[in-house]
DSSP file (Angstrom, degrees, kcal/mol; ACC not computed):
  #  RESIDUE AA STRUCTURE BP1 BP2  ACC     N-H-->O    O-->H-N    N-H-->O    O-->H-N    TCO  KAPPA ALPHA  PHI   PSI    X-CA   Y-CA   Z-CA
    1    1 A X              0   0    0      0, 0.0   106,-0.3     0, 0.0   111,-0.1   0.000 360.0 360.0 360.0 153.5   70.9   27.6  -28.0
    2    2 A X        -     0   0    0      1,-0.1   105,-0.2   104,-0.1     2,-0.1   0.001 360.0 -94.4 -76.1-167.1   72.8   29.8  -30.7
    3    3 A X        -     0   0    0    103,-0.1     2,-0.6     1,-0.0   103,-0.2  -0.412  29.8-105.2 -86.3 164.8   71.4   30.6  -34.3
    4    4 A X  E     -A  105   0A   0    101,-3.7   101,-1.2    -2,-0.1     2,-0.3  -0.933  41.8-168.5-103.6 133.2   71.7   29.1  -37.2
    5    5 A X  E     +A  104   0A   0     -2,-0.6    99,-0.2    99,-0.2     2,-0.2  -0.749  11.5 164.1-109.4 144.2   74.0   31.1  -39.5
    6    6 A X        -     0   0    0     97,-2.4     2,-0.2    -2,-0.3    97,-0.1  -0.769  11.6-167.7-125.4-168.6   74.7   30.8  -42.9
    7    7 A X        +     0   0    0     -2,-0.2     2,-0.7    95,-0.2    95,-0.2  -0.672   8.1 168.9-160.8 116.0   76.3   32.7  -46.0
    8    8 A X  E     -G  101   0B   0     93,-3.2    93,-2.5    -2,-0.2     2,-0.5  -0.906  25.1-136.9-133.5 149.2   76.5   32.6  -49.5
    9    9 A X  E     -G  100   0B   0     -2,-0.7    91,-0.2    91,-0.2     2,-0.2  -0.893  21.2-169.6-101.2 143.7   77.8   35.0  -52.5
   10   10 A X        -     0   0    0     89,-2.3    89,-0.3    -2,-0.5     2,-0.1  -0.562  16.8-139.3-126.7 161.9   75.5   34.9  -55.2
   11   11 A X  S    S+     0   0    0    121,-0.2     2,-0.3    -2,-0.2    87,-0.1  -0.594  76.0  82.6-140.9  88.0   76.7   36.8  -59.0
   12   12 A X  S    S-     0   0    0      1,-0.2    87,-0.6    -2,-0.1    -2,-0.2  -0.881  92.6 -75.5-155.7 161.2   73.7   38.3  -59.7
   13   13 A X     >  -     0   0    0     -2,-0.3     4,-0.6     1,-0.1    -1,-0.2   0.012  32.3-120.3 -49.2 173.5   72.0   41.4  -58.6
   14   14 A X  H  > S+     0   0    0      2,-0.1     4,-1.7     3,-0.1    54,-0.1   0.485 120.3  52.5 -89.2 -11.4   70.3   42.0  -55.1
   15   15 A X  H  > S+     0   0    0      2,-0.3     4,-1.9     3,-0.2     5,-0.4   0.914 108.3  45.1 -91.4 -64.4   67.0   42.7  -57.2
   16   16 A X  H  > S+     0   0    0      1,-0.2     4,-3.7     2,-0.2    -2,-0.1   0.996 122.0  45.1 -49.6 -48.6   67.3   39.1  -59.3
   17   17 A X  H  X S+     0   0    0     -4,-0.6     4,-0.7     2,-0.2    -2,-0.3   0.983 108.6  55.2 -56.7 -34.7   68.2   37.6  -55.3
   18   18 A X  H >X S+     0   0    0     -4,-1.7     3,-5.3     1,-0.2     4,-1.2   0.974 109.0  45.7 -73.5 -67.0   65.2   39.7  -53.8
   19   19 A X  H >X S+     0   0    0     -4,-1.9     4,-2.0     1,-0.3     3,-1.0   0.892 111.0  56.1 -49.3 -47.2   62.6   38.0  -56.4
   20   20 A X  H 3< S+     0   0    0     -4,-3.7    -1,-0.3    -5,-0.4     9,-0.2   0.670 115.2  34.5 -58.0  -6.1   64.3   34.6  -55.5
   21   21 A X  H << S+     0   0    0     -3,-5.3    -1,-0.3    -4,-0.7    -2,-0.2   0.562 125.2  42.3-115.6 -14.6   63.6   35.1  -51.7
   22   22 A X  H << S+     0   0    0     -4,-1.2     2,-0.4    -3,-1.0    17,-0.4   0.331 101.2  75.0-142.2   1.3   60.0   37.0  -52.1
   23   23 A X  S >X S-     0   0    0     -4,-2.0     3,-4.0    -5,-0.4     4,-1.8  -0.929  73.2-130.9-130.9 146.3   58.2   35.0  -54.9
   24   24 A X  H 3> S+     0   0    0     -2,-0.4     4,-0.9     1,-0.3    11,-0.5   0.502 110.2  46.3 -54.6  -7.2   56.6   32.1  -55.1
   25   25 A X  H 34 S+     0   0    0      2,-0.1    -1,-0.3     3,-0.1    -5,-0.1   0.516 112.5  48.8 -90.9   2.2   58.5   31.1  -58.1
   26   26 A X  H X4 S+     0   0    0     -3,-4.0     3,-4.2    -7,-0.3     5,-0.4   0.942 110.2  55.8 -72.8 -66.5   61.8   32.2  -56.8
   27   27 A X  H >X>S+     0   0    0     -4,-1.8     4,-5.9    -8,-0.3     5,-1.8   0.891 111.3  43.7 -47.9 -48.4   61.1   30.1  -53.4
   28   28 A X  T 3<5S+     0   0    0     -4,-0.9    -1,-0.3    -5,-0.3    -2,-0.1   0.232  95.4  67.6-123.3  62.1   60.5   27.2  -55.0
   29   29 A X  T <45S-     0   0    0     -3,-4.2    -1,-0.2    -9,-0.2   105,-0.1  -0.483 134.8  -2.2-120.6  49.2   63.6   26.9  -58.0
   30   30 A X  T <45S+     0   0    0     -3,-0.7   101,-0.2     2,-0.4    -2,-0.2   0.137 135.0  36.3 175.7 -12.1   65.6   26.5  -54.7
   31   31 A X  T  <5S+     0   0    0     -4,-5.9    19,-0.4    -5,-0.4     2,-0.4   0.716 108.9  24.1-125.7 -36.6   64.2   26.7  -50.8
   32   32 A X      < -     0   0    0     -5,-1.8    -2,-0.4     1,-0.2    -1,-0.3  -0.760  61.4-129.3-132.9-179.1   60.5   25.0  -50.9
   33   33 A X  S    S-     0   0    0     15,-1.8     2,-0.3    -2,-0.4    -1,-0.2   0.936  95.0  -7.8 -74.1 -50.2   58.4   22.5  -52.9
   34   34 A X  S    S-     0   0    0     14,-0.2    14,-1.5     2,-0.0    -1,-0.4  -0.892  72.5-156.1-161.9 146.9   55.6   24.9  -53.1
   35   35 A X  E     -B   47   0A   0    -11,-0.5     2,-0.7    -2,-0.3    12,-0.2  -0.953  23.9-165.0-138.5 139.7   54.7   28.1  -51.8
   36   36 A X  E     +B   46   0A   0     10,-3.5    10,-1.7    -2,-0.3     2,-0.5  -0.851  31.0 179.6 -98.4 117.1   52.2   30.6  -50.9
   37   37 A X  E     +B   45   0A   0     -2,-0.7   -13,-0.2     8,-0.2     8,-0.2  -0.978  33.8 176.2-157.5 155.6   53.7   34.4  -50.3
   38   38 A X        -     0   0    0      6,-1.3     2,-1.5    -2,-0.5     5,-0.4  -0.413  23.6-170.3-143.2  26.1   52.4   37.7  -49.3
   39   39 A X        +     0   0    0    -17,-0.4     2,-0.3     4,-0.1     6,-0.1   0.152  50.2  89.2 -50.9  67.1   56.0   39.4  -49.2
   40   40 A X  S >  S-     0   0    0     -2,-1.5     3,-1.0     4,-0.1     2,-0.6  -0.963  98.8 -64.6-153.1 149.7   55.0   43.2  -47.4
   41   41 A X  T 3  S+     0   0    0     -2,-0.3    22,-0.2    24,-0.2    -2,-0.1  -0.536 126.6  20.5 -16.9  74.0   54.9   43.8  -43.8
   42   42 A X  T 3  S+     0   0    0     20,-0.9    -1,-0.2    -2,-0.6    21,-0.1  -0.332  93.5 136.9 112.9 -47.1   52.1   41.6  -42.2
   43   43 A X    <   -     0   0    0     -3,-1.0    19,-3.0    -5,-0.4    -1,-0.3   0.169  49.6-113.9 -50.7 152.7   51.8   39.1  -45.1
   44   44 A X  E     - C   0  61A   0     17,-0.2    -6,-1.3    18,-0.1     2,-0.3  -0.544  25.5-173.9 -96.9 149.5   51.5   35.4  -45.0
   45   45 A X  E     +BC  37  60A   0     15,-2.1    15,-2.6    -2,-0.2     2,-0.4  -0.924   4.9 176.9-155.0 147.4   53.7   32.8  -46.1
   46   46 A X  E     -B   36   0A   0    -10,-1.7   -10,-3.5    -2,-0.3     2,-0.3  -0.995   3.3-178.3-152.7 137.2   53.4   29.6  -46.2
   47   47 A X  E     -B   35   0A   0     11,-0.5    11,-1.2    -2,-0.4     2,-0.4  -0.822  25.9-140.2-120.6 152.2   55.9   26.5  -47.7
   48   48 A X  E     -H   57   0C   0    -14,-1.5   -15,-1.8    -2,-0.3     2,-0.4  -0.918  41.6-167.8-102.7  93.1   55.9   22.6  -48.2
   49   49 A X  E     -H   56   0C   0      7,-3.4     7,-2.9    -2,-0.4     2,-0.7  -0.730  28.3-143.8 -49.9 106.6   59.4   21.9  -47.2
   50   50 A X  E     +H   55   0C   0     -2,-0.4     5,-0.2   -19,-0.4     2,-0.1  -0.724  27.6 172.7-124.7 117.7   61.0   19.2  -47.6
   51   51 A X        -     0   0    0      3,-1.2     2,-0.4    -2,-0.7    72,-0.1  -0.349  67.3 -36.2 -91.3  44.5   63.6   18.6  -44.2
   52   52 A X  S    S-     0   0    0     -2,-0.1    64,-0.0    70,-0.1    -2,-0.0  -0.970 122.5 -30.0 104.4-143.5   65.3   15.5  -44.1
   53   53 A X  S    S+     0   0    0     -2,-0.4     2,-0.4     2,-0.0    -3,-0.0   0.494 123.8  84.0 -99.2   6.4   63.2   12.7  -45.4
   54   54 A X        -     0   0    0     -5,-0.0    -3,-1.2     2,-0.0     2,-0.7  -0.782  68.4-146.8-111.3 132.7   59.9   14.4  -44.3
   55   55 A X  E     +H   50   0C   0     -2,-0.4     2,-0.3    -5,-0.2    -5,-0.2  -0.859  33.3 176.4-109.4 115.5   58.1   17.0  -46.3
   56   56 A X  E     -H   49   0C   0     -7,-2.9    -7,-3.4    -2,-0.7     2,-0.7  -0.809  24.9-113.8-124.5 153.0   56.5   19.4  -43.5
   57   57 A X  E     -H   48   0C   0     -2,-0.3     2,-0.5    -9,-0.2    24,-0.4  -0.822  21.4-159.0-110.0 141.2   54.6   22.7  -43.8
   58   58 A X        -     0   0    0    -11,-1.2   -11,-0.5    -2,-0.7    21,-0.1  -0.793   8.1-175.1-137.8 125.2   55.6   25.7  -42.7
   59   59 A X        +     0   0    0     -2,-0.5    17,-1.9    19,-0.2   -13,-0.3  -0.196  21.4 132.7 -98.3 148.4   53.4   29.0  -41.9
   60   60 A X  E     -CD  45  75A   0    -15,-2.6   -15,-2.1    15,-0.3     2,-0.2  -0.890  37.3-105.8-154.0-164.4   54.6   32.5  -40.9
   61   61 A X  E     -CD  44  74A   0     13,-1.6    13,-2.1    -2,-0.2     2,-1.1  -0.921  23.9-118.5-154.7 140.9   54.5   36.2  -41.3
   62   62 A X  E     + D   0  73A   0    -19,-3.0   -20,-0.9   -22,-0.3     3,-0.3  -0.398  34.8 166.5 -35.4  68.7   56.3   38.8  -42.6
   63   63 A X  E    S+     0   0A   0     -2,-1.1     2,-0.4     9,-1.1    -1,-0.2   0.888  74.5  23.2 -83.0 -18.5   57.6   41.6  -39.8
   64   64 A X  E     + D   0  72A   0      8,-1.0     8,-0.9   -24,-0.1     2,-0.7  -0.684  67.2 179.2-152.2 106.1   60.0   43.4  -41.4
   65   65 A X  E     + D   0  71A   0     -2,-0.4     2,-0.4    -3,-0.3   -24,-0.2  -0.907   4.4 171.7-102.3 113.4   60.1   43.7  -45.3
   66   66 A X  E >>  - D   0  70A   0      4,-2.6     3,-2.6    -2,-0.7     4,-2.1  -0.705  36.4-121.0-128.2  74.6   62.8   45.9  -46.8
   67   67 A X  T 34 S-     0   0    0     -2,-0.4     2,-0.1     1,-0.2   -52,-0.1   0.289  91.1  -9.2 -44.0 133.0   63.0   45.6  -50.9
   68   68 A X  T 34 S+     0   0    0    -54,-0.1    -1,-0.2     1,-0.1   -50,-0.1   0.017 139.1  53.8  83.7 -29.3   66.4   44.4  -51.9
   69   69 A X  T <4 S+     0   0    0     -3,-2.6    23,-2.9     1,-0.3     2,-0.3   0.694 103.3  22.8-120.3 -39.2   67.9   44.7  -48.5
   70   70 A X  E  <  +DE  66  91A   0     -4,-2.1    -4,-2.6    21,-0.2    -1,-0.3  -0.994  36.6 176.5-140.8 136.5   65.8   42.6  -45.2
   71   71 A X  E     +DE  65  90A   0     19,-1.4    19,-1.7    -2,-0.3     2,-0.5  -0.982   8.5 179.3-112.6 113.5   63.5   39.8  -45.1
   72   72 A X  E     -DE  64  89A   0     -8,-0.9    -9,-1.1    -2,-0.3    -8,-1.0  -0.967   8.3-177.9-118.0 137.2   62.2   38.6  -40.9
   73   73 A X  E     -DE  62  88A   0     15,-2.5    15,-3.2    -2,-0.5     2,-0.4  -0.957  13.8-158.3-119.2 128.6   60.0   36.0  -41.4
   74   74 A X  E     -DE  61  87A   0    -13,-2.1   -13,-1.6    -2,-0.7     2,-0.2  -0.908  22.3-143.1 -87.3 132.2   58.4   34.4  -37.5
   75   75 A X  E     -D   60   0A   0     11,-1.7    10,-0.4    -2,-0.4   -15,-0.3  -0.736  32.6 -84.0 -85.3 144.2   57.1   30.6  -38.2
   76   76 A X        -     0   0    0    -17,-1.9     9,-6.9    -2,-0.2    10,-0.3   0.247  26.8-137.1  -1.1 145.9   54.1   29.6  -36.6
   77   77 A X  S    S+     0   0    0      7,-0.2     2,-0.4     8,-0.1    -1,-0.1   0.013  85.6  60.8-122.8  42.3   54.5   28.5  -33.3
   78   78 A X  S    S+     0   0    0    -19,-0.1     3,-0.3     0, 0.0   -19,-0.2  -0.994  80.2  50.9-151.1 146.8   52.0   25.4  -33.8
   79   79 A X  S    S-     0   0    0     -2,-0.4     5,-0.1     1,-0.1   -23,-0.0  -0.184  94.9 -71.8 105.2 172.0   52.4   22.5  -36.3
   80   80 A X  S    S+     0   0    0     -2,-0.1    -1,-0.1   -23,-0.0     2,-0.1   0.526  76.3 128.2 -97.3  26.7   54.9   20.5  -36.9
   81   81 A X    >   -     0   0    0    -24,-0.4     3,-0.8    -3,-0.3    29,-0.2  -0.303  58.1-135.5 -45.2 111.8   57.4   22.4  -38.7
   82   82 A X  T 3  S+     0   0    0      1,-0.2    28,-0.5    -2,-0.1    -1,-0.1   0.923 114.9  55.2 -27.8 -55.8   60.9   21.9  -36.9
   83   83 A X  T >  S+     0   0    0     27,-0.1     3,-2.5    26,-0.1    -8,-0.3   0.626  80.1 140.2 -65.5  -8.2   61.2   25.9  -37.4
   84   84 A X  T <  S+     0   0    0     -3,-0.8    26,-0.5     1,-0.3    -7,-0.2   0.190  79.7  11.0 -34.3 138.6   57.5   26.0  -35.3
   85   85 A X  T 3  S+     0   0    0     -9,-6.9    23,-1.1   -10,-0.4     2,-0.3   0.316 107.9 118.1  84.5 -27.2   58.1   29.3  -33.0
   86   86 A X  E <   - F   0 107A   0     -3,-2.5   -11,-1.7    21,-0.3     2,-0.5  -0.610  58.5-125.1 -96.4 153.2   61.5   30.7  -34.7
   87   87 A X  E     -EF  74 106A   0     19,-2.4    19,-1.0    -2,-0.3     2,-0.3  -0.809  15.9-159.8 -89.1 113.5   62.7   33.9  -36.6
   88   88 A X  E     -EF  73 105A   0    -15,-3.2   -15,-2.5    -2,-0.5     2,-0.4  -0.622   8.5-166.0 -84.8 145.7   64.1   33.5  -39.9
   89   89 A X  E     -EF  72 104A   0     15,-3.6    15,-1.5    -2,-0.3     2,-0.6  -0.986   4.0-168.4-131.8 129.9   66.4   36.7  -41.1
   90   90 A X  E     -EF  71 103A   0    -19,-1.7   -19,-1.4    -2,-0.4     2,-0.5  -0.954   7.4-162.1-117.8 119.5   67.5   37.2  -44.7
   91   91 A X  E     -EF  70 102A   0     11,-3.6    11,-0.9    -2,-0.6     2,-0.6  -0.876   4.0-164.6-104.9 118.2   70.1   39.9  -45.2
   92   92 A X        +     0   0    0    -23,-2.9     2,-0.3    -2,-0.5     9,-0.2  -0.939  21.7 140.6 -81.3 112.0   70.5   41.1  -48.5
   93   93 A X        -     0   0    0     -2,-0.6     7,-3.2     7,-0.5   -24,-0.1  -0.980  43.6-106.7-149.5 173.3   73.6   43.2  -49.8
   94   94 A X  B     +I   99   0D   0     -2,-0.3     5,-0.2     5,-0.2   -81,-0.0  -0.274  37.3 156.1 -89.6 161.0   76.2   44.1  -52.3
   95   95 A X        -     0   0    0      3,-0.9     3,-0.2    -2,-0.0    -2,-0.1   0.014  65.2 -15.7-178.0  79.8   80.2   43.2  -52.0
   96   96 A X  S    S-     0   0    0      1,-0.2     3,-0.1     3,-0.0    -2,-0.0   0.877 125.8 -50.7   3.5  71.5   82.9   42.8  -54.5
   97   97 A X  S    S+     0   0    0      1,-0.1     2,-0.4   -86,-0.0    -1,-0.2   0.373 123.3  92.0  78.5  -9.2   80.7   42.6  -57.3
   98   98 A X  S    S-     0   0    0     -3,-0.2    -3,-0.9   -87,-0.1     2,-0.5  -0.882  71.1-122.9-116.7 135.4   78.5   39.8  -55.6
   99   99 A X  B     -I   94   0D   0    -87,-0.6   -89,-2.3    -2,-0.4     2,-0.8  -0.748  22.2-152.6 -92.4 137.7   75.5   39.8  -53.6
  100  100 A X  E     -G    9   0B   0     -7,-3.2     2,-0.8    -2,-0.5    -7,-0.5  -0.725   9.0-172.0-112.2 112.7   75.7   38.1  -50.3
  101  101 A X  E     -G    8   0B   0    -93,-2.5   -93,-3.2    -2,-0.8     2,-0.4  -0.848  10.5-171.2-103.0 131.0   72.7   36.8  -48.9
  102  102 A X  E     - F   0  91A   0    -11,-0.9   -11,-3.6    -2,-0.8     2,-0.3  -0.903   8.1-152.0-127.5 160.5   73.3   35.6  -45.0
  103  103 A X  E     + F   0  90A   0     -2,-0.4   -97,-2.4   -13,-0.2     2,-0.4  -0.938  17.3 175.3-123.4 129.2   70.7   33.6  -43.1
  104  104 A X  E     +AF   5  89A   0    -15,-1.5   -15,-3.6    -2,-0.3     2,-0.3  -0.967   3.4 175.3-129.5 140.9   70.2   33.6  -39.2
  105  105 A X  E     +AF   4  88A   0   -101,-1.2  -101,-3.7    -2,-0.4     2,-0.3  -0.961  15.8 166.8-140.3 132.9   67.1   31.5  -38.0
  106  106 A X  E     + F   0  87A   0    -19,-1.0   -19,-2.4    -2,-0.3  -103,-0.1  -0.881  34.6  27.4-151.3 158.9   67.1   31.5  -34.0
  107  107 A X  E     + F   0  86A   0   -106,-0.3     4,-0.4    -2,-0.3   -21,-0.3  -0.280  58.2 117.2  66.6-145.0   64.3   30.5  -31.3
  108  108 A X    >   -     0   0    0    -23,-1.1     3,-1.4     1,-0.1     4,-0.4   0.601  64.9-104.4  61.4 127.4   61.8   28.2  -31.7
  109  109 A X  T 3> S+     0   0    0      1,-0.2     4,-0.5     2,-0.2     3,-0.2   0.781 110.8  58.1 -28.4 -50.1   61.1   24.9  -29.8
  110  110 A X  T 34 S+     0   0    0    -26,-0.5    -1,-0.2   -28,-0.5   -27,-0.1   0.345  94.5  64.2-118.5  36.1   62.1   22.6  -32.2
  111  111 A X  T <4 S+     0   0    0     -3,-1.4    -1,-0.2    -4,-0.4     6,-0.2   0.501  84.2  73.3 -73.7 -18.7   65.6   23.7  -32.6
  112  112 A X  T  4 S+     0   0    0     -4,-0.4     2,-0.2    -3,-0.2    -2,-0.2   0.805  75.7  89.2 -95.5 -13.9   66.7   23.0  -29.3
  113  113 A X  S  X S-     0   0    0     -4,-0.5     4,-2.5     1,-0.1     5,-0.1  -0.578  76.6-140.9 -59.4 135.9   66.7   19.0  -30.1
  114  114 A X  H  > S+     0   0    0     -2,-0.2     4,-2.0     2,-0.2    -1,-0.1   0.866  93.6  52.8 -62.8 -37.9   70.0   18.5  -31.3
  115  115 A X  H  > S+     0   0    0      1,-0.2     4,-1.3     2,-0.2    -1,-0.2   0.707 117.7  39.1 -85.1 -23.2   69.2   16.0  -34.2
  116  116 A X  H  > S+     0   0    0      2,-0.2     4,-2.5     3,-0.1     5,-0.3   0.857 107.9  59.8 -90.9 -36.5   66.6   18.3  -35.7
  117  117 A X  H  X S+     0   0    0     -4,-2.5     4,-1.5     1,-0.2    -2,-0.2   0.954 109.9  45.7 -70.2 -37.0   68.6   21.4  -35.1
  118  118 A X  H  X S+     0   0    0     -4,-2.0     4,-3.0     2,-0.2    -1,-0.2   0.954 108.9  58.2 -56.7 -46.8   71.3   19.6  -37.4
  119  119 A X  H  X S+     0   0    0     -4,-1.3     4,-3.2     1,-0.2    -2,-0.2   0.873 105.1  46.0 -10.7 -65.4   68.7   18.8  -39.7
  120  120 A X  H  X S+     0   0    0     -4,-2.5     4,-1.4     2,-0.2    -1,-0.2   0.722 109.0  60.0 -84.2 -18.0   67.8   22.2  -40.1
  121  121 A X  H  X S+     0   0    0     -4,-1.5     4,-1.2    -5,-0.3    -2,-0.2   0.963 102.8  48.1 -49.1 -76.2   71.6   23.0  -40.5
  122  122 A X  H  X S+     0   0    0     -4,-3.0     4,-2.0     2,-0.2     3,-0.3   0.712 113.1  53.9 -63.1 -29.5   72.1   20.9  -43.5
  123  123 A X  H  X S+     0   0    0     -4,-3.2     4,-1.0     1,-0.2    -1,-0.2   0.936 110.2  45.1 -49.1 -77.0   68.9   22.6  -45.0
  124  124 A X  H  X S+     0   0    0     -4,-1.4     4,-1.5     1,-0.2    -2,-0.2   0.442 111.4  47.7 -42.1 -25.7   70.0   25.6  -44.6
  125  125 A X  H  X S+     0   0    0     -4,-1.2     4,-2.3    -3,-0.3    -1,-0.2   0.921 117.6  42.5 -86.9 -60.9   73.3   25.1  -45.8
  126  126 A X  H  < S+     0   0    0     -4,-2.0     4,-0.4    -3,-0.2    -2,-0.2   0.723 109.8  60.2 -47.8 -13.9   71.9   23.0  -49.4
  127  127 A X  H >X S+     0   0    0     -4,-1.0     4,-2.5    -5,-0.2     3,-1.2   0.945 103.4  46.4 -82.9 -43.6   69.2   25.5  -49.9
  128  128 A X  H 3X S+     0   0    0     -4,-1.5     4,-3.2     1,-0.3    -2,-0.1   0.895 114.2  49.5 -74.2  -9.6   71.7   28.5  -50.2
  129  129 A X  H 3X S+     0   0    0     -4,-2.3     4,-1.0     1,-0.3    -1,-0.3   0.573 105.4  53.5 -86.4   1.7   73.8   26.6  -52.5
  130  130 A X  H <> S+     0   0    0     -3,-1.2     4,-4.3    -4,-0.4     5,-0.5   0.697 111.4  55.4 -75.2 -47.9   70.8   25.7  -54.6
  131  131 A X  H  X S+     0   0    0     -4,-2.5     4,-2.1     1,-0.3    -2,-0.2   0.963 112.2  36.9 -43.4 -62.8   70.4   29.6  -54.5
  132  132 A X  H  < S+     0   0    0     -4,-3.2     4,-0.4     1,-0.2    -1,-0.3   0.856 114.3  54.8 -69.8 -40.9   73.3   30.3  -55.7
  133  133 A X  H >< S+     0   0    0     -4,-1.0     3,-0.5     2,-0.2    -2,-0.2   0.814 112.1  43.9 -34.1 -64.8   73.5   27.5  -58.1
  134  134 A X  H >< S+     0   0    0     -4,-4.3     3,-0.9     1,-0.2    -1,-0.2   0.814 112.6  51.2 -75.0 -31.7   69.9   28.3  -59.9
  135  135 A X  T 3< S+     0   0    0     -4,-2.1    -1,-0.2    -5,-0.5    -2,-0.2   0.357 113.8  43.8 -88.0  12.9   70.6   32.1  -60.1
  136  136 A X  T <         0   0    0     -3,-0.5    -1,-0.2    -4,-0.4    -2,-0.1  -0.064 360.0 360.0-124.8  19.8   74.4   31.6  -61.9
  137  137 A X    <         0   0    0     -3,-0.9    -2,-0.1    -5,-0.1    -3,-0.1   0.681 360.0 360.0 -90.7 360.0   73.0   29.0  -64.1
């Protein structure tokens, strides 16, 4: 099954966007309820999501940390996190005067149900505009 892709342009810095994707008060004025994060190469993170009507947690680690520029986060491939098993990628960069942050999250188990994989769309798509939203207020 394909990824899920997103985009948004943010007008703020890549620096103000990198603290919103790599601390725990950034994560949650826009992607989780509450979070635990360890944002270096190796480092844990762990979220309470809320996906749908269900508020699920969900554990990873950090493979590739790049200040300002790359986030890959792998979820857990056990609990019951929809994302269980998948790679999230956060691309950071500059672009007429706006920073563009784009999102692929691909693999995992419990994408490949259709009704969850939409699910995990329509987060994806309200979280970056929450993003954008909290960091242009």
């Amino acid at each position: 099954m394909s990824a899920i892709r997103h985009q948004v342009s943010v007008d703020a810095s890549s620096r103000t966007v990198w603290t919103a994707l790599t601390t725990e008060a950034g994560v949650t004025g826009w992607w989780a309820e509450t979070a635990r994060i360890d944002a270096r190469d190796g480092g844990r993170i762990v979220l309470s999501t809320r996906i749908g009507d269900a508020l699920v947690e969900e554990r990873g680690i950090f493979h590739q940390v790049r200040p300002t520029r790359t986030l890959e986060i792998t979820w857990d491939s056990v609990g019951t996190s929809p994302t269980r098993g998948a790679k999230l990628q956060l691309q950071v960069g500059r672009g007429d005067g706006e920073t563009k942050v784009h999102v692929v999250l691909s693999g995992g188990e419990g994408l490949e149900d259709e009704e969850t994989r939409a699910q995990v769309d329509e987060f994806w798509k309200g979280a970056l505009l929450r993003l954008r939203d909290v960091l242009e207020a």
